[in-house]
Backbone bond lengths (Angstrom), bond angles and torsions (degrees), N, CA, C in turn:
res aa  C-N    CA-C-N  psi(-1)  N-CA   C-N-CA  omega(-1)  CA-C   N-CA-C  phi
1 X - - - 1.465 - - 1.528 110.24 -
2 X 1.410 118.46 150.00 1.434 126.95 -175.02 1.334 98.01 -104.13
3 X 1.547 102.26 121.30 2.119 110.49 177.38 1.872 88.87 -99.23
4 X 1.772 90.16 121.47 1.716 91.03 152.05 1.606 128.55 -81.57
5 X 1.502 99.77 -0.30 1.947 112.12 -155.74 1.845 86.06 -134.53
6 X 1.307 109.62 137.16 1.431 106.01 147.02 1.467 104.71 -151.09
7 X 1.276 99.41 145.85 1.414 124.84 -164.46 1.236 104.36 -99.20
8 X 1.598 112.94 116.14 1.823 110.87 175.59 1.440 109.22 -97.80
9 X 1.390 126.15 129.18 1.781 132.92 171.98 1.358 95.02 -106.11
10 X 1.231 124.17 103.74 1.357 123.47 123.62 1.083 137.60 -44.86
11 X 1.262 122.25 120.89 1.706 129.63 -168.35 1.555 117.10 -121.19
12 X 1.234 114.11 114.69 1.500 113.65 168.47 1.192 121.30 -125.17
13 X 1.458 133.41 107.41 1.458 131.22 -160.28 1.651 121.18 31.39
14 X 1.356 96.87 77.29 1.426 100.25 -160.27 1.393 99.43 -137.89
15 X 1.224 103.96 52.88 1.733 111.43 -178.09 1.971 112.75 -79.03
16 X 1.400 88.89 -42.31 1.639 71.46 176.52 1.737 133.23 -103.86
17 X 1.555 86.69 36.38 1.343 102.32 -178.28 1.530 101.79 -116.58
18 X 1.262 140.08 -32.46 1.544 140.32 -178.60 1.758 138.57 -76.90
19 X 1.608 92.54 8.74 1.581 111.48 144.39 1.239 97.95 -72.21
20 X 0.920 143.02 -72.37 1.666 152.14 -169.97 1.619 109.12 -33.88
21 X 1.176 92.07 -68.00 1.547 113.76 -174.33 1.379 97.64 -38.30
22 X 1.443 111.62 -77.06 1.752 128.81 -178.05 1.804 106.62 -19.01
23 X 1.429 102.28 -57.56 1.478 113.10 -177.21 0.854 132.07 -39.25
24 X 1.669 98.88 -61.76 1.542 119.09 -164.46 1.433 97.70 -96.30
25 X 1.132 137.86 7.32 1.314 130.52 164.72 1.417 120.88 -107.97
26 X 1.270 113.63 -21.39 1.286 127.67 161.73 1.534 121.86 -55.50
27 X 1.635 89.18 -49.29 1.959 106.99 177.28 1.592 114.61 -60.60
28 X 1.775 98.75 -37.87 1.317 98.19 177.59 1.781 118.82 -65.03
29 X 0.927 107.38 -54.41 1.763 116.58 146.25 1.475 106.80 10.63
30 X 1.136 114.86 -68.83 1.150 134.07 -172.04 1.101 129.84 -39.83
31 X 1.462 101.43 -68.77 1.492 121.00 178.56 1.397 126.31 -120.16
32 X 1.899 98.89 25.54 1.514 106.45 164.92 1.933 116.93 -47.13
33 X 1.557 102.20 151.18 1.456 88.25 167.79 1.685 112.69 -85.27
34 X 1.159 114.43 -10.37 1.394 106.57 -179.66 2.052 111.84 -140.56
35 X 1.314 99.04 126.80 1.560 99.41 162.02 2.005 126.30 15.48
36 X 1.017 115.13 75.06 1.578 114.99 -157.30 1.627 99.14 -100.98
37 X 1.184 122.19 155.27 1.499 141.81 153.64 1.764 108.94 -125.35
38 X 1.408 115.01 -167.51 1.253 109.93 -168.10 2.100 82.50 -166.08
39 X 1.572 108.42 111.88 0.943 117.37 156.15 1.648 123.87 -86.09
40 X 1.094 123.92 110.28 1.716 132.93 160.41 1.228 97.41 -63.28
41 X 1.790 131.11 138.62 1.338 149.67 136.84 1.625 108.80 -126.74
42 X 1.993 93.49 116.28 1.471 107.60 -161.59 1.554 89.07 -93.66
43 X 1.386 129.76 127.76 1.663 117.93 -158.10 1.412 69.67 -115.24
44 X 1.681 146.59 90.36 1.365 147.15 115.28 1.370 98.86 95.98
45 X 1.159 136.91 19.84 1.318 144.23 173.97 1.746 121.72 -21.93
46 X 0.991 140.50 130.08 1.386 126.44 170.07 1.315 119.74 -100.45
47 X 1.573 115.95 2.99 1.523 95.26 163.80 1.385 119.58 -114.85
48 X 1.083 118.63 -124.69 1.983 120.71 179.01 1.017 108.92 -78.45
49 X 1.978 131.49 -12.01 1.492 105.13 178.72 1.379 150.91 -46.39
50 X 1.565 99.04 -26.58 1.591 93.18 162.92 1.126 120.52 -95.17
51 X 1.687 121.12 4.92 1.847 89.38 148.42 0.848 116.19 -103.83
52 X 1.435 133.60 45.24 1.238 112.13 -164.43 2.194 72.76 -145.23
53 X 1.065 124.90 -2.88 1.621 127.88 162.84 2.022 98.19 -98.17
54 X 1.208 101.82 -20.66 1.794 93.14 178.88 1.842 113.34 -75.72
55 X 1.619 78.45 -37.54 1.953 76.83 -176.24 1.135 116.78 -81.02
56 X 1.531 118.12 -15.44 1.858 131.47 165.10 1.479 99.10 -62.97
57 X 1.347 134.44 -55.24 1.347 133.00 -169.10 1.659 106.37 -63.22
58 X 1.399 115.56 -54.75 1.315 125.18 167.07 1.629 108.92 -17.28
59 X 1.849 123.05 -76.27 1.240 122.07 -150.36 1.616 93.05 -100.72
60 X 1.050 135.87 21.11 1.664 133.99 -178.43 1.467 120.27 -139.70
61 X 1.256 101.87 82.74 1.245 115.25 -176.57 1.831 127.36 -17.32
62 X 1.231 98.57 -28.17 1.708 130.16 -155.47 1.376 116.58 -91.76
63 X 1.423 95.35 -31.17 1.459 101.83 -169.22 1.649 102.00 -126.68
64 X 1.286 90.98 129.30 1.494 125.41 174.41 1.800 125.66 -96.60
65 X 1.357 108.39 176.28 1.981 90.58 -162.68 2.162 76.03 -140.33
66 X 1.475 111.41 154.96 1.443 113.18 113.31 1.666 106.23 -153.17
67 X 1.372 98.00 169.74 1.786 101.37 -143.41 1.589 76.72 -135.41
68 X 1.944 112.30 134.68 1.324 122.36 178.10 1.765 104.40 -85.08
69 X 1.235 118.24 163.99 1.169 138.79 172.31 1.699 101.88 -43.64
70 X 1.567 100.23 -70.49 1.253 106.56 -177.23 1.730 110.66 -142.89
71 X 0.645 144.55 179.76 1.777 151.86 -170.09 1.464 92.32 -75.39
72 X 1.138 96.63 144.07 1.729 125.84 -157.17 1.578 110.44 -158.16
73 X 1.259 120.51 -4.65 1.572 118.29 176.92 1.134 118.57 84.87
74 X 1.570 117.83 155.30 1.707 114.72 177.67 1.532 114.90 -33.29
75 X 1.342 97.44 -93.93 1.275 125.71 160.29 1.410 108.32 -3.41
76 X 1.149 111.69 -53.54 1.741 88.56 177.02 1.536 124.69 -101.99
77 X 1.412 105.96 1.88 1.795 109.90 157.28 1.559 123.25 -87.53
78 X 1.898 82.60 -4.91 2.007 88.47 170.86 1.487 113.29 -63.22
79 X 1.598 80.57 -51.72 1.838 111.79 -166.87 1.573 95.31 -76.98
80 X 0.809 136.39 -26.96 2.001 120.42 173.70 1.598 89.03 -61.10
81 X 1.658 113.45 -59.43 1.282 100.03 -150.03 2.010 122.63 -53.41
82 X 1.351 87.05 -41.58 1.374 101.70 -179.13 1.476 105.05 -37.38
83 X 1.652 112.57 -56.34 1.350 115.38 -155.90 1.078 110.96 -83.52
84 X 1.485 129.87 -0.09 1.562 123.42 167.83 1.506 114.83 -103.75
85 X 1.433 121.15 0.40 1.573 125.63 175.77 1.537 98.05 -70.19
86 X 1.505 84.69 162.30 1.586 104.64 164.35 1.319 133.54 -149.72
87 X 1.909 88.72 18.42 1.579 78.59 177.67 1.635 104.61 -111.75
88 X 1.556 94.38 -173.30 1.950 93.02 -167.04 1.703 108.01 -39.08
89 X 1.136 105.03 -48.63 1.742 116.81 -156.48 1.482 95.42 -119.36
90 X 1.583 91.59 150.00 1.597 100.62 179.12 1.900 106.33 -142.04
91 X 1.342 120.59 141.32 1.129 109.16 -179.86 1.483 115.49 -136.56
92 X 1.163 122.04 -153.16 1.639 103.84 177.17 1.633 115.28 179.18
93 X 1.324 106.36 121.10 1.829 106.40 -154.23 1.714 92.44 -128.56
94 X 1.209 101.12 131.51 1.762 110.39 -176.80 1.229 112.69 -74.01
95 X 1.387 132.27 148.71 1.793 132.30 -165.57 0.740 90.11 -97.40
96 X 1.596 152.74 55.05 1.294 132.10 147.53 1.822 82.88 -101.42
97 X 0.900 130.72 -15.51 1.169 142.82 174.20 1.939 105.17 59.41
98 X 1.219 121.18 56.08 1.512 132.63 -171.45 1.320 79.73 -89.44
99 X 1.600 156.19 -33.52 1.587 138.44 -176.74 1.632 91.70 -100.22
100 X 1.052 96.74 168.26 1.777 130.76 174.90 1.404 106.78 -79.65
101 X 1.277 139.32 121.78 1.361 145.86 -178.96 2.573 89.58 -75.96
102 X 1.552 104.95 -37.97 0.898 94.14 173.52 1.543 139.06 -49.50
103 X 1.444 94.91 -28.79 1.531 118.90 -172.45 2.027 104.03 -71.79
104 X 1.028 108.42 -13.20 1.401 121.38 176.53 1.895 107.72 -59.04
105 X 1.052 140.74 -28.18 0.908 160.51 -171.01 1.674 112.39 -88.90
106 X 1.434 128.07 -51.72 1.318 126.66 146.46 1.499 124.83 -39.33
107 X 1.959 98.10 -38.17 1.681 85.16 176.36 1.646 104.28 -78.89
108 X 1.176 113.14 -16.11 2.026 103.59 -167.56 0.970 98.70 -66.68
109 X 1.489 137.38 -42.37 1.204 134.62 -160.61 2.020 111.02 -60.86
110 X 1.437 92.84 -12.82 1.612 92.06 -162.03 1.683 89.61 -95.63
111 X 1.288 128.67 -17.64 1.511 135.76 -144.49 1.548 108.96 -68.75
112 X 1.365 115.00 -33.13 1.266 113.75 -169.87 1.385 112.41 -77.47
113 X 0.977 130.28 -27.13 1.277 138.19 156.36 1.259 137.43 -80.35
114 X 1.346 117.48 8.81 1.812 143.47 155.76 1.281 97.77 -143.00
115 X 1.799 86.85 178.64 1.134 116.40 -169.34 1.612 111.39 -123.52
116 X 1.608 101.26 -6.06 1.578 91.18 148.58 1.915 105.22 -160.22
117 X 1.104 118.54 171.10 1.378 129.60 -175.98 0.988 109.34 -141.33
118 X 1.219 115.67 133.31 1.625 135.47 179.18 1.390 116.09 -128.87
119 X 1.818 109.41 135.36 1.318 100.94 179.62 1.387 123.91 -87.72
120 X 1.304 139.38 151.88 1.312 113.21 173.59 1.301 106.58 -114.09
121 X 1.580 129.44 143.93 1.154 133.85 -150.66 2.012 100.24 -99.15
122 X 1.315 107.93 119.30 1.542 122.06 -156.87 1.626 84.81 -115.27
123 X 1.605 106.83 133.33 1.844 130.36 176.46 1.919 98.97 51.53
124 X 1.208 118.35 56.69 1.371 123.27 177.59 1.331 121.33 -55.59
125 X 1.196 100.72 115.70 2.315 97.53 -168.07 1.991 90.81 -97.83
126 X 1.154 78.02 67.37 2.261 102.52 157.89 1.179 122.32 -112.65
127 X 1.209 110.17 140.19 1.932 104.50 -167.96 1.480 97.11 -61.21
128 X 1.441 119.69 177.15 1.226 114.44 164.20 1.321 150.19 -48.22
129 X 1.338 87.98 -69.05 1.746 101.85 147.10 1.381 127.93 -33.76
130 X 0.950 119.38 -39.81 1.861 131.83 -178.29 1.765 100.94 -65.06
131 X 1.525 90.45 -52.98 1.634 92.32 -175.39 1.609 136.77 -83.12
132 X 1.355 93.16 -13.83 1.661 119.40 163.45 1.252 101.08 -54.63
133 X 1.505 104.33 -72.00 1.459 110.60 -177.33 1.636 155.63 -60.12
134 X 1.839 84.86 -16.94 1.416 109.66 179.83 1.556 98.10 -93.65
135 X 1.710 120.67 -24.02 1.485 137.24 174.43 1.800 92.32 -55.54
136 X 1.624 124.30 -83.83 0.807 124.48 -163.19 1.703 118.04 -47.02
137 X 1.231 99.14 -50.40 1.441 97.60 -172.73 1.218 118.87 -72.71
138 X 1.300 129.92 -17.09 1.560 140.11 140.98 1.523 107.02 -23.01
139 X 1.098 99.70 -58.31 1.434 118.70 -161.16 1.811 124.25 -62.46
140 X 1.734 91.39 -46.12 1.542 108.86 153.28 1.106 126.99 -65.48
141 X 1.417 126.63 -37.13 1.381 132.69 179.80 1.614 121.54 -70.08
142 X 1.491 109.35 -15.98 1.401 141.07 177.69 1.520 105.07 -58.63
143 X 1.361 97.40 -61.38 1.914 141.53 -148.95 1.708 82.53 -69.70
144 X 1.321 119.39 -41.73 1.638 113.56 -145.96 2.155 93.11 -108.24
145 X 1.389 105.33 -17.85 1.487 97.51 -172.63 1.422 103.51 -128.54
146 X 1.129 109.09 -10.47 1.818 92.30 178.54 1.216 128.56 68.87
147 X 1.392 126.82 1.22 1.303 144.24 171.57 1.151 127.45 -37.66
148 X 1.362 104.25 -32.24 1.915 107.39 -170.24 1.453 111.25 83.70
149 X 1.408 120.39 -20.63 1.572 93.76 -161.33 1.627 107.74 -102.57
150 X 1.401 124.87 145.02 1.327 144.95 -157.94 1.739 90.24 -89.59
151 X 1.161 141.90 -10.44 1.398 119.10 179.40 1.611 113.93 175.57
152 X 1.320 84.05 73.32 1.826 115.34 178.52 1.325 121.17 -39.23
153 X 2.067 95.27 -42.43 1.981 112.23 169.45 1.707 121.18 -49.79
154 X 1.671 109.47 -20.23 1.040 94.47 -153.00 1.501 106.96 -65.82
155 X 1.285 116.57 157.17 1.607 104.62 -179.91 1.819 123.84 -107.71
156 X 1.124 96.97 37.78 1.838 133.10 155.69 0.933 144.60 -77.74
157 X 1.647 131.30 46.37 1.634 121.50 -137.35 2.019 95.50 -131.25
158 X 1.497 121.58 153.76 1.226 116.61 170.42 1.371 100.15 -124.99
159 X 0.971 160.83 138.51 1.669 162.81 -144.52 1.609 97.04 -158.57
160 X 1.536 115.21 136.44 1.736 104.96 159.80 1.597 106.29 -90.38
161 X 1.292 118.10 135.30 1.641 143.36 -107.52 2.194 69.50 -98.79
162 X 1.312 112.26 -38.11 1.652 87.06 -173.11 1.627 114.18 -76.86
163 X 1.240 122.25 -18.88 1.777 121.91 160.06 1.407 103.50 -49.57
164 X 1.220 123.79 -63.37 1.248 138.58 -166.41 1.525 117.91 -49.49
165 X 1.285 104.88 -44.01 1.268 110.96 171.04 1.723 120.43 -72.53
166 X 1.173 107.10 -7.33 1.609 117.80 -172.11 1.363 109.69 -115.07
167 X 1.436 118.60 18.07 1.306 114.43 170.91 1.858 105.34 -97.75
168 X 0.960 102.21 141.78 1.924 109.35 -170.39 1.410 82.47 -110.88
169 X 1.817 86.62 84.00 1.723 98.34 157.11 1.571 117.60 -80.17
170 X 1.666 116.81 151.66 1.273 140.31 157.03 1.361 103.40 -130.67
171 X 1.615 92.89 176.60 1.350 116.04 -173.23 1.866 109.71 -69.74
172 X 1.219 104.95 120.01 1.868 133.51 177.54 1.468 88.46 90.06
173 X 0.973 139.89 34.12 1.876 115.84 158.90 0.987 108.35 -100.60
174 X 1.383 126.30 4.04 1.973 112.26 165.14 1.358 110.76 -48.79
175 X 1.625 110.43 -30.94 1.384 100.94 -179.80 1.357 120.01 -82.73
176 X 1.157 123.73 24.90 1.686 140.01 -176.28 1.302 106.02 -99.39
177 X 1.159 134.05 -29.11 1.319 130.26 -119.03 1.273 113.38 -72.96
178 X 1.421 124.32 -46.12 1.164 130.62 156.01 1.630 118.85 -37.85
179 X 1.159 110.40 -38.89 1.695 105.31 -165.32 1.592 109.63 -94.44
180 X 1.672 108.58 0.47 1.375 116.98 173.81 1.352 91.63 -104.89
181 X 1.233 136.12 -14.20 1.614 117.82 160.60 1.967 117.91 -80.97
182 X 1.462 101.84 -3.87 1.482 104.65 175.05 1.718 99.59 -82.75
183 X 1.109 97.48 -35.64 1.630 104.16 177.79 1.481 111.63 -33.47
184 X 1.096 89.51 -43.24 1.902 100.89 -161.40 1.549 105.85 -100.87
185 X 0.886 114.13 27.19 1.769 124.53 -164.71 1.344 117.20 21.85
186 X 1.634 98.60 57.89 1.505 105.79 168.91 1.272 94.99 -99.04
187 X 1.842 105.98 -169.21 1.495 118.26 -150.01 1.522 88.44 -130.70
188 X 1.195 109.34 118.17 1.724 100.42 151.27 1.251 128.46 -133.42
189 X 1.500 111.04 -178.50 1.712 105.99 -174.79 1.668 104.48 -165.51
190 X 1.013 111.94 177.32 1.424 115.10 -143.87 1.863 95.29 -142.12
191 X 1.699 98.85 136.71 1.316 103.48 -159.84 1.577 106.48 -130.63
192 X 1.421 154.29 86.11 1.216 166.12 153.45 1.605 91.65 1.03
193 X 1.379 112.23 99.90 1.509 125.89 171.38 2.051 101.10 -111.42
194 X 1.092 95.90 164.35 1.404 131.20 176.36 1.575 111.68 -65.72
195 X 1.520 128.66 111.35 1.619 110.41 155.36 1.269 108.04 -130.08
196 X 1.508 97.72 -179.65 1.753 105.59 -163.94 1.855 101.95 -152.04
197 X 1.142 91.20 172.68 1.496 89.28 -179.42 1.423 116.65 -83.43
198 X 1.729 117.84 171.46 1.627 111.53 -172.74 1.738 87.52 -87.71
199 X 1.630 95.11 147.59 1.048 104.65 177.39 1.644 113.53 -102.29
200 X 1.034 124.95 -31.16 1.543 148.38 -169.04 1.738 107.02 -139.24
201 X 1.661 86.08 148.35 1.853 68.11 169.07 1.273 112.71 126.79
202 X 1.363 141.47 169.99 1.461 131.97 137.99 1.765 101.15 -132.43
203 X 1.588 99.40 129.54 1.164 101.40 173.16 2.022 115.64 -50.10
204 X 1.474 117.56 158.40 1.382 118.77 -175.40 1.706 112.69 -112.80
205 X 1.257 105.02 2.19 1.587 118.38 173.88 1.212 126.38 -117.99
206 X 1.696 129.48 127.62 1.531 143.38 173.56 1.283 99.80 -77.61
207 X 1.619 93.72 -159.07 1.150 101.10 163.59 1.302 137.23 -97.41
208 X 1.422 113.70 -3.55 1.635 128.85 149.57 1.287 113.49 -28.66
209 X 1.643 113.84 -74.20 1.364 128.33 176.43 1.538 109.86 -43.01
210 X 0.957 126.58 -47.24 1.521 117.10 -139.67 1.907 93.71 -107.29
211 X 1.245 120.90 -19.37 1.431 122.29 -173.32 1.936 114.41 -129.72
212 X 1.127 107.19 -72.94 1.845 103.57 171.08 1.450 116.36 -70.31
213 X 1.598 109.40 -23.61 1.691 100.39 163.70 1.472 120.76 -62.01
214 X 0.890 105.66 -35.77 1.466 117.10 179.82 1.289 118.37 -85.67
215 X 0.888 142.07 -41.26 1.604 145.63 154.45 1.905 106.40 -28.71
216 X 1.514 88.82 -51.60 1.602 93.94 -179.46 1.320 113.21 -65.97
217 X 1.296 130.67 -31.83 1.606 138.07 -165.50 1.266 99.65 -79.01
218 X 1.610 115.09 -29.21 1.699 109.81 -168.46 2.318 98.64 -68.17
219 X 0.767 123.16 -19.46 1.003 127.85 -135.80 2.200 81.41 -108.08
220 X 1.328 86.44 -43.49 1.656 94.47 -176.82 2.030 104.63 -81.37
221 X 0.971 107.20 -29.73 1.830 103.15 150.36 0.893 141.50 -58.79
222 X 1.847 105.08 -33.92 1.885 105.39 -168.49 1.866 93.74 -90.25
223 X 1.405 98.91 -19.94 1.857 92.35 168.49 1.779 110.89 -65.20
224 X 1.067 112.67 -58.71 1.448 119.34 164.73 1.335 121.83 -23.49
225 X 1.319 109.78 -76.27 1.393 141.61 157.55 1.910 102.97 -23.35
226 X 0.801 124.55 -60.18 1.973 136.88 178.73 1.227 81.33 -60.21
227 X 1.596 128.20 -85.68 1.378 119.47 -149.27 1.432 120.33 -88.74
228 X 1.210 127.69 29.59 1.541 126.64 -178.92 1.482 107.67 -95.91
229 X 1.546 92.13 148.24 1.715 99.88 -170.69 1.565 93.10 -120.37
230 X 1.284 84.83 157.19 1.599 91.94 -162.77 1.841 97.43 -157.88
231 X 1.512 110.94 123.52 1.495 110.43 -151.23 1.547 96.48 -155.08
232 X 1.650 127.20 131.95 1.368 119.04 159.45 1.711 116.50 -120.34
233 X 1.105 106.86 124.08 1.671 102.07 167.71 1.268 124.30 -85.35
234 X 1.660 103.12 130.58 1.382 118.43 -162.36 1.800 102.85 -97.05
235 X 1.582 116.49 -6.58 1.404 102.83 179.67 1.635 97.75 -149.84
236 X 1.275 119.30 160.60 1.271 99.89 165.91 1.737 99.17 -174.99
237 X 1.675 124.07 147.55 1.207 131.14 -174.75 1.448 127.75 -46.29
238 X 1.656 80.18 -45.02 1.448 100.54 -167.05 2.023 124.88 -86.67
């Protein structure tokens, strides 16, 4: 079967959350609007998640696995995933599964007319602190890229899969993502998605991650940002 959509899960010790996962991604399956798969990236996990993402791959035709050596960070199980898809569009929903894999479908609808979609997470059940902080640093990350978008973290995104592949990810630019698709004079826009609380799990981010990590990344973009090349060929032999 030909997938136009594939869905990347990043997984980090996320064993008692991927019965769940299986479900609700399976269900989504269902009533995708377009052709779906479901990429697993096991970023070095230390407990049962990858056997317990091998025996999901086993009975589900759809869903596929690759598993890092050792832990390597979001950011770079974003960026594996991208670079091993193959279908038109690629997107990517976190296994703690706090968004709706359903809500994926509101962003397709926006896709043809960008080149990436982002959800933004509307009545967020985050402790306070979480949301102060993911508020503020929103806010800085705004200040330094101009992006427009109110909540870059959310982990809801549909990208067309050849942008995606041309972003020169490092470690914390998931939260770029949008403004490395301005890079490339793509189009994006931002879509009021669904969240919920973690049900299983332990979140893997302080407040390092979510506020002074990011402060620092703005600073490691606008260098980016100076030196990025950005080029289309209008003819070619081959």
């Amino acid at each position: 079967m030909t997938y136009k959509f594939t869905i990347v899960v990043p997984v980090y010790n996320e064993e008692d959350n991927l019965e769940r996962v299986e479900k609700e991604l399976s269900n989504y399956l269902n009533i995708a609007i377009v052709p779906t798969s479901i990429l697993f990236v096991n970023d070095g996990s230390k407990d049962k998640s990858q056997t317990l993402i091998e025996a999901i791959c086993n009975r589900n035709d759809a869903f596929e696995y690759i598993s890092f050596k050792e832990n390597r960070g979001l950011s770079a199980a974003i960026k594996a995933g991208f670079d091993h898809v193959d279908s038109e569009l690629v997107g990517y929903i976190d296994s703690d599964l706090q968004t709706s894999p359903e809500d994926f479908n509101l962003l397709l609808k926006h896709i043809d007319s960008h080149e990436l979609v982002t959800g933004v997470r509307a009545d967020r059940k985050d402790s306070f602190v979480k949301n102060m902080s993911s508020k503020i640093a929103n806010g800085i990350r705004r200040a330094f890229t101009h992006d427009g978008m109110d909540d870059t973290g959310c982990p809801l995104k549909v990208i067309k899969a050849d942008y995606a592949k041309r972003i020169p990810m490092f470690r914390g630019l998931h939260r770029f993502l949008p403004a490395m698709i301005l890079l490339q004079n793509g189009r994006i826009t931002q879509i009021p998605v669904r969240h919920f609380p973690r049900i299983a799990g332990t979140a893997n981010f302080g407040v390092w991650n979510r506020l002074l990590g990011p402060l620092m990344d703005c600073f490691a973009y606008l260098w980016m940002k100076k030196k990025y090349i950005n080029y289309e060929v209008e003819k070619s032999s081959k």
